[in-house]
C-alpha positions in Angstrom: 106.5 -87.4 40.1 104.5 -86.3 42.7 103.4 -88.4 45.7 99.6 -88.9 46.5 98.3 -88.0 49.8 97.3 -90.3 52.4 94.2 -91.5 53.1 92.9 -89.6 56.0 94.8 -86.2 54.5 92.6 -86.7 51.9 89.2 -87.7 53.6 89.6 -84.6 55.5 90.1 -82.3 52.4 87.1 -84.1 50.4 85.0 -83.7 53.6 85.9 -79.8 54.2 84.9 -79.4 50.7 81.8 -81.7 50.7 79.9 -79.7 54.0 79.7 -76.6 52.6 78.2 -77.8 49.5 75.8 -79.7 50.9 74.1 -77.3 53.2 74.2 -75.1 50.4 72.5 -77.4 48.1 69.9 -78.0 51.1 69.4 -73.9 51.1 68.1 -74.1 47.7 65.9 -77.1 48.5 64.2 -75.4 51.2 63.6 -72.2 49.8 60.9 -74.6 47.0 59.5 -76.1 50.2 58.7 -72.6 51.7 57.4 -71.2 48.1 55.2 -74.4 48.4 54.2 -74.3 51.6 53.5 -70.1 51.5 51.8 -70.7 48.4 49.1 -73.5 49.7 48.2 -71.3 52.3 47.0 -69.2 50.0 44.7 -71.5 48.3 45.1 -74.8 46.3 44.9 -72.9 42.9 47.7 -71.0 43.8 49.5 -73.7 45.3 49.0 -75.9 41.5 50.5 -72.5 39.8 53.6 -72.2 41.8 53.9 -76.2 41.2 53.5 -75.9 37.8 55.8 -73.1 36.8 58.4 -74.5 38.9 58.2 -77.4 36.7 58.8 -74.8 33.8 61.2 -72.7 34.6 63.3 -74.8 37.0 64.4 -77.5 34.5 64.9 -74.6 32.2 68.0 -74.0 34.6 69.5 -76.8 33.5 71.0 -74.8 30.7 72.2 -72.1 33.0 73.8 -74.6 35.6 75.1 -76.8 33.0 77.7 -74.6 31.8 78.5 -72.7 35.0 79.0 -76.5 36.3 82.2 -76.8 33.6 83.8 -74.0 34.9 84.5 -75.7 38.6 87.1 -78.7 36.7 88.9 -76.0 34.9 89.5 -73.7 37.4 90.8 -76.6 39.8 93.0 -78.3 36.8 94.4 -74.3 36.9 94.7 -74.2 40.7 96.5 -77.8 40.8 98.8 -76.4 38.5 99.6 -73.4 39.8 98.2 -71.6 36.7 96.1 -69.2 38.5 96.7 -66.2 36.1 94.7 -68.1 33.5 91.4 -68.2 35.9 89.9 -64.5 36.0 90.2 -64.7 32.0 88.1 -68.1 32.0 85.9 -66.7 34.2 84.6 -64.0 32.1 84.5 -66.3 29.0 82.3 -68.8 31.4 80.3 -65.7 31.8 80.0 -65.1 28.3 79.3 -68.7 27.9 76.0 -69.2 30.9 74.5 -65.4 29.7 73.8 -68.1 26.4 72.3 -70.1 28.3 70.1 -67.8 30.3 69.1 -66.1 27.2 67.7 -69.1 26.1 66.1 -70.3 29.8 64.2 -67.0 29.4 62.7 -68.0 26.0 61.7 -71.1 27.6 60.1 -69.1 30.1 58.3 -67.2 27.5 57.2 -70.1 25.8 54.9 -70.8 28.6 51.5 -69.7 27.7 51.7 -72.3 25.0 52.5 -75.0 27.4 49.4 -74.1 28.9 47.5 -73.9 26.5 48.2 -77.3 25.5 47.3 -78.3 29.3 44.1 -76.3 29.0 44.0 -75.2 32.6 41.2 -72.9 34.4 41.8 -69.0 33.4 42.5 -67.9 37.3 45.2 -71.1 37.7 46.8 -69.5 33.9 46.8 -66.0 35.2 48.4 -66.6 38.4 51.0 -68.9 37.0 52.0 -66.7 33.8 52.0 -63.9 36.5 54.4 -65.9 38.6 56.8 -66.8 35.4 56.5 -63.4 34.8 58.2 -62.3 38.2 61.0 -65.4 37.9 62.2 -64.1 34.4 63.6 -61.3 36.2 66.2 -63.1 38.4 67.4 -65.1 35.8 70.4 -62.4 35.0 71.0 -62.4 38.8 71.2 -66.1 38.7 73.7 -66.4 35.7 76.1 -64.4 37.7 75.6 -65.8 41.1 76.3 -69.6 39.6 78.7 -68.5 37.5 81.0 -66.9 40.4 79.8 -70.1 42.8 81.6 -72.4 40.5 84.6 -69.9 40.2 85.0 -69.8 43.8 84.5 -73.9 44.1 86.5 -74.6 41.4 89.7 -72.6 43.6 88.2 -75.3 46.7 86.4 -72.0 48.5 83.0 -73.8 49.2 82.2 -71.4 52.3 80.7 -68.7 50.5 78.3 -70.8 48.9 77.0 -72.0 52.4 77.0 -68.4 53.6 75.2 -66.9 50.7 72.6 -70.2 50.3 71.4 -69.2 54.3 71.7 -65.7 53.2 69.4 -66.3 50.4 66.8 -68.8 52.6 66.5 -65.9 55.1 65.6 -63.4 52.7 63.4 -65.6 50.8 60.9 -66.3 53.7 60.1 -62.9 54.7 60.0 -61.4 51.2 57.8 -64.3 50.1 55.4 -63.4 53.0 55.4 -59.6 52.1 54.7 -60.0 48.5 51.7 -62.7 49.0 49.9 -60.9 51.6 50.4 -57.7 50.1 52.6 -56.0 53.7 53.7 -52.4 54.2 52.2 -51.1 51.1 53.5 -54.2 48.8 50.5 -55.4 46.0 49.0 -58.3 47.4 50.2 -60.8 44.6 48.9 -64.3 46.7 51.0 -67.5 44.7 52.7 -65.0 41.8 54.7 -63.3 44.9 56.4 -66.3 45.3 57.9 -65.7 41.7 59.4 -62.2 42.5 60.7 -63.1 45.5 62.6 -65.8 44.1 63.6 -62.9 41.7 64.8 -60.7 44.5 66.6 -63.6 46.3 68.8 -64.6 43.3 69.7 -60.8 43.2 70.9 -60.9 46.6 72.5 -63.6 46.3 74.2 -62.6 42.9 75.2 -59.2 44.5 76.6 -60.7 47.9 78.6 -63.5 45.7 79.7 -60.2 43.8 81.0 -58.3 46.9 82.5 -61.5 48.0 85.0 -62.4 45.2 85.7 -58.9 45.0 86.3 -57.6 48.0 87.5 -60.2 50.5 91.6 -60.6 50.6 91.1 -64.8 50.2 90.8 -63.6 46.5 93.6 -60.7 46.2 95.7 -63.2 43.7 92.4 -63.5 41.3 90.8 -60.6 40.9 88.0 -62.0 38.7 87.2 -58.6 37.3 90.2 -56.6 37.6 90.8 -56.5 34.1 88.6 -56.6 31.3 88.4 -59.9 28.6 86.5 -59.5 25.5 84.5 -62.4 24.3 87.1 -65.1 22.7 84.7 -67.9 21.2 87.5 -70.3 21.3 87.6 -70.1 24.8 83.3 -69.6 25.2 82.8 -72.9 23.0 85.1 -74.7 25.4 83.0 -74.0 27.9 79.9 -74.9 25.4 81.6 -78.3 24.9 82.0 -78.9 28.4 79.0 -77.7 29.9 76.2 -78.3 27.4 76.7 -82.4 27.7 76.7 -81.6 31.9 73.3 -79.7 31.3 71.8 -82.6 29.2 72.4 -85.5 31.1 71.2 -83.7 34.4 68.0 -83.1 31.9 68.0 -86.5 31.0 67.6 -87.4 35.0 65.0 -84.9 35.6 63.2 -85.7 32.8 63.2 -89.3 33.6 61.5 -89.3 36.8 59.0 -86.2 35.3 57.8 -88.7 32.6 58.0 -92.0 35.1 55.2 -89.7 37.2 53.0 -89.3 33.4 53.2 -92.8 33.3 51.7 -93.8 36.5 49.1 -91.2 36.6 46.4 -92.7 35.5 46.7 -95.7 38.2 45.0 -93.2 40.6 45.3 -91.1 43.3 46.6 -93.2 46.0 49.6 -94.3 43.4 50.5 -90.9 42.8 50.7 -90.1 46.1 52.8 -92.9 47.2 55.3 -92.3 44.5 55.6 -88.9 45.1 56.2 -89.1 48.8 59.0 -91.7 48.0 60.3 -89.6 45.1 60.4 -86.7 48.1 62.3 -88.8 50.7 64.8 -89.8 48.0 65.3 -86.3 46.7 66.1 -85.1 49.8 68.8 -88.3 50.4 70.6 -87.7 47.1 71.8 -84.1 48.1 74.9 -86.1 49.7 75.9 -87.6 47.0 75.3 -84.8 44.4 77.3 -82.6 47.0 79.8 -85.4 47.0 79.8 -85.6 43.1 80.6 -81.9 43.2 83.5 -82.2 45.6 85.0 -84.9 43.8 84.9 -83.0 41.1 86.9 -80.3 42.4 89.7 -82.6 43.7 90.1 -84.6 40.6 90.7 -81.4 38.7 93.0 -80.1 41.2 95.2 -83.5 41.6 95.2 -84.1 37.8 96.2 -79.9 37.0 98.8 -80.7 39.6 100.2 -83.7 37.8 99.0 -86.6 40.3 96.6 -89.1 38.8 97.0 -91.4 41.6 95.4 -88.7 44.0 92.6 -88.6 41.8 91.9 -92.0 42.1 92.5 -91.9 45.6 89.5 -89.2 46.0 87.4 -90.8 43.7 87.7 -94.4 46.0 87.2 -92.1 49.0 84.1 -90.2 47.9 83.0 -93.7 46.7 83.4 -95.3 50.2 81.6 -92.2 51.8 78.7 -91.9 49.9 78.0 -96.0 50.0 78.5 -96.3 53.9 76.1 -93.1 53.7 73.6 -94.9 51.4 73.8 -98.2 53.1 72.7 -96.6 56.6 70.3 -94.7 54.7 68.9 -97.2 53.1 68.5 -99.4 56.1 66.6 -96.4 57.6 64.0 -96.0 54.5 63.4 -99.8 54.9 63.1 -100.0 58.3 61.1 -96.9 59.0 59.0 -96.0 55.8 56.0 -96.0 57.3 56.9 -93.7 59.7 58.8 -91.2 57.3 55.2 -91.6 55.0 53.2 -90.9 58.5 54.7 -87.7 57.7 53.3 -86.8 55.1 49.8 -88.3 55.1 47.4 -89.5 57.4 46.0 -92.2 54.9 46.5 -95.3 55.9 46.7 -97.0 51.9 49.0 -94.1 51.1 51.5 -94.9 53.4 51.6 -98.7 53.5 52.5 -98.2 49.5 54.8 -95.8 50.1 56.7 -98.0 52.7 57.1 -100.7 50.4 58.1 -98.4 47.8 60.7 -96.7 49.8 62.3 -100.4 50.5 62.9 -100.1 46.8 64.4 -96.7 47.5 66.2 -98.1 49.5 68.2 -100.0 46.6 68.2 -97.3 44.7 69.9 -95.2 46.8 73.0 -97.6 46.5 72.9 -97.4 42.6 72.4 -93.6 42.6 75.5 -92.8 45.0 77.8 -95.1 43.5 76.5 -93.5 39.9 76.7 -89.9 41.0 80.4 -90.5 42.7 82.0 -91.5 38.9 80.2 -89.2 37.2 81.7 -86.6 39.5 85.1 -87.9 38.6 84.5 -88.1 35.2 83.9 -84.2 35.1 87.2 -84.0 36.6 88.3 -85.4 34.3 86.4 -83.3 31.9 85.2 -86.1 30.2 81.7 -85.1 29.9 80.3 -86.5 26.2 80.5 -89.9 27.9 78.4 -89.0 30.9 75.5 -87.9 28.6 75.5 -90.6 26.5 76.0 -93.5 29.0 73.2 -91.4 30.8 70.9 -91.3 27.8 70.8 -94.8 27.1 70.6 -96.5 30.7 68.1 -93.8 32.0 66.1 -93.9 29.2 65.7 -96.7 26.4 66.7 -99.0 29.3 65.6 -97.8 32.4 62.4 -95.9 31.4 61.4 -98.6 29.4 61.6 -101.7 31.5 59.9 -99.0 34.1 56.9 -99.0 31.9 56.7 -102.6 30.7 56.6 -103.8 34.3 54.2 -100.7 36.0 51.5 -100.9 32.8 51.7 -104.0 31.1 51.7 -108.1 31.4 54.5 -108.6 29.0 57.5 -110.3 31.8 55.4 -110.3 35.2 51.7 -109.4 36.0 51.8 -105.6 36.2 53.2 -104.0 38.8 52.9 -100.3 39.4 54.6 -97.9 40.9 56.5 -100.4 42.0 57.5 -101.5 38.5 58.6 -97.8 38.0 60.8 -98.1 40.8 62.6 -101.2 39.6 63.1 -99.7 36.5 64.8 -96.4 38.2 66.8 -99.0 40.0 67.7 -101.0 37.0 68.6 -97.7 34.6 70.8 -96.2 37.6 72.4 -99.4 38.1 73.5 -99.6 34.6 74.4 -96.0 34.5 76.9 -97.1 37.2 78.9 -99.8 35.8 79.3 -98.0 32.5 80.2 -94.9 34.3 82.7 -96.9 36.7 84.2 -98.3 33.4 84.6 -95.4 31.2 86.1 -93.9 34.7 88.8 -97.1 34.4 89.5 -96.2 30.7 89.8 -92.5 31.5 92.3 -92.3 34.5 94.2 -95.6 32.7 94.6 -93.1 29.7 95.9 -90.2 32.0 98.2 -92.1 34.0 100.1 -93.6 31.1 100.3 -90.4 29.3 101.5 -88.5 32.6 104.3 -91.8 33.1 105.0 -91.3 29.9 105.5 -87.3 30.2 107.8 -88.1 33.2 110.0 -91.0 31.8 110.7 -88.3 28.8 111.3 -85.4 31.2 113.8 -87.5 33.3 115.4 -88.4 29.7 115.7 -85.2 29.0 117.2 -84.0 32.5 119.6 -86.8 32.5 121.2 -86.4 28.9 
């Protein structure tokens, strides 16, 4: 039986894995803020359009990241176990598997001139958002491949290259944007719809680069992903399904939780809106830690349990936990201490900010609830215990937290109404749930594997002995 590492061996691992992926994941944040900010230079209309096909295409994604996502525990149960022959096969079938998905991300994408219709926006704001869907649909290929061989190289603990190609892909993105909106060196001038094709162009360089990479640098001379050829095997392809499609849904399920908390408080106004949204902002920006954690732990629990040792995946899941709280706590001490400061930021009205300190000292509590969520649903996915996750996601974001959201921001029923800050509780309520039942199907889980792997070793030393 193997022994598990020590504490610090293993904070240092978790942490060489955990930087990478963060800036990465910050690369791909920034590159919306410059499409935004580019695009309201332009004018407001165009500004609305890039907005609002965001919100169409991007959660579209889901589908796409969801089952490249289910590749990362498999390949790192393989690596643990020193099955690396298996990978480059899995690889393609993962392929296989996320082309699904992107076929159907681009019918989404198609599907948006009825969304819009249904919104019944101005013809200019409809023209220049269809035209900038129109210019996004052709990166999706690119963007099937580069996520795909991301996780492939994650799931074998490589994290660099997705740091190197996520700059790669910022610094690209903020010069082609500015070409293709002002119309430079002989480009069309496309104003808010060039943001949509050089997002297109980026995830091609970024797919090509991540292609080069795994292909050409020695790191990978072991795992050749496409050194050989492997025909579609649906056993293999609905493995991934299995995995990835409950991964894609209950990151949907979180999205679409905070798109419908913002329907619900619309109508209290402007001010409201506003508020939430710049809280909403400061908190999205907070949680890439402990999503990059999530991902990490991820990669260590499927590497300790493919190597035999459920106790080390216990000790990185305790780690990341400790992490990402002392990172929340300090975080939110920050948020409630300074939120009207971080609001000054944003806006120079004075109602605007004093709401969106007070609601960022929720955030501040949420924060705890979301890390401490994120973490064990990280390890659960090492696990490859992924049906759970969506379901225990389902029910506290949703019927619980969504709910009590709304009863306390628009009605009387338990308190005099509250607002946005009724919304807030809720989020902090529905995450907080999310967390315990997570933590606890986490207990059940690694209880199950280390019984079965004591039990595995009591009959192999049997064996050895008679």
């Amino acid at each position: 039986m193997q022994q598990p590492n020590h504490w610090w061996g293993e904070s240092k691992k978790l942490a060489r894995l955990t930087g990478p992926i963060l800036i990465a994941q910050l690369t791909q944040v920034l590159m919306s803020v410059v499409d935004t900010l580019m695009a309201g230079r332009v004018s407001s209309t165009d500004l609305a359009a890039v907005s609002v096909g965001g919100s169409i295409w991007v959660p579209s994604t889901l589908l796409i990241l969801g089952l490249a996502l289910a590749l990362a525990p498999i390949i790192s149960h393989f690596d643990g176990g020193n099955q690396r022959h298996k990978v480059a096969n899995m690889v393609q079938q993962g392929l296989y598997a996320a082309v699904i998905g992107g076929v159907l991300c681009f019918v989404i994408i198609q599907c948006a001139p009825l969304i819009l219709n249904a919104m019944a926006v101005e013809p200019e704001f409809r023209t220049i958002t269809l035209d900038y869907l129109f210019y996004v649909s052709f990166g999706i290929p690119a963007l099937v491949v580069y996520m795909v061989l991301r996780n492939y190289c994650e799931g074998l603990s490589f994290t660099v290259p997705s740091l190197v190609i996520g700059v790669i892909g910022l610094l690209v993105n903020i010069p082609v944007n500015y070409i293709f909106i002002n119309g430079l060196y002989g480009m069309p001038k496309l104003g808010g719809a060039g943001c949509g094709l050089a997002t297109a162009i980026v995830f091609w360089v970024m797919a090509i680069a991540m292609v080069t990479y795994v292909t050409c640098t020695k790191r990978f001379e072991q795992v050749r992903v496409f050194k050989q050829f492997h025909s579609p095997n649906w056993d293999d392809i609905f493995y991934v399904i299995r995995l990835g499609a409950p991964i894609a849904t209950a990151m949907f399920f979180e999205v679409s939780l905070f798109a419908a908390a913002a329907l619900v408080i619309a109508p209290l106004g402007a001010v409201v809106v506003a508020s939430h949204q710049i809280a909403l902002n400061i908190s999205s920006l907070v949680y890439m830690v402990p999503l990059s954690l999530s991902m990490a732990v991820t990669l260590r629990v499927g590497f300790a349990l493919g190597a035999g040792n459920p106790a080390n995946a216990m000790l990185s899941y305790k780690i990341a936990t400790i992490f990402g709280m002392t990172f929340a706590a300090i975080n939110g001490l920050i948020m409630y201490l300074a939120g009207a400061w971080l609001a000054g930021l944003y806006t120079d009205d004075q109602t605007v900010i004093q709401l969106a300190a007070a609601l960022m000292g929720l955030a501040a509590i949420f924060t705890l609830s979301d890390t401490f969520q994120a973490v064990a649903m990280g390890t659960l996915r090492g696990y490859k215990d992924t049906k759970a996750v969506m379901f225990i996601t389902f029910l506290s974001y949703w019927p619980f937290g969504l709910t009590l959201g709304v009863i306390l921001s628009r009605t009387d029923w338990l308190v005099a109404g509250l607002g946005a800050r009724g919304m807030w509780i809720g989020f902090i309520a529905g995450l907080s749930v999310a967390a315990v039942l997570l933590a606890w199907r986490l207990r059940i889980v690694s209880r199950r594997y280390r019984l079965a792997h004591e039990r595995q070793f009591a009959e192999t030393a049997a064996g050895s002995s008679s």
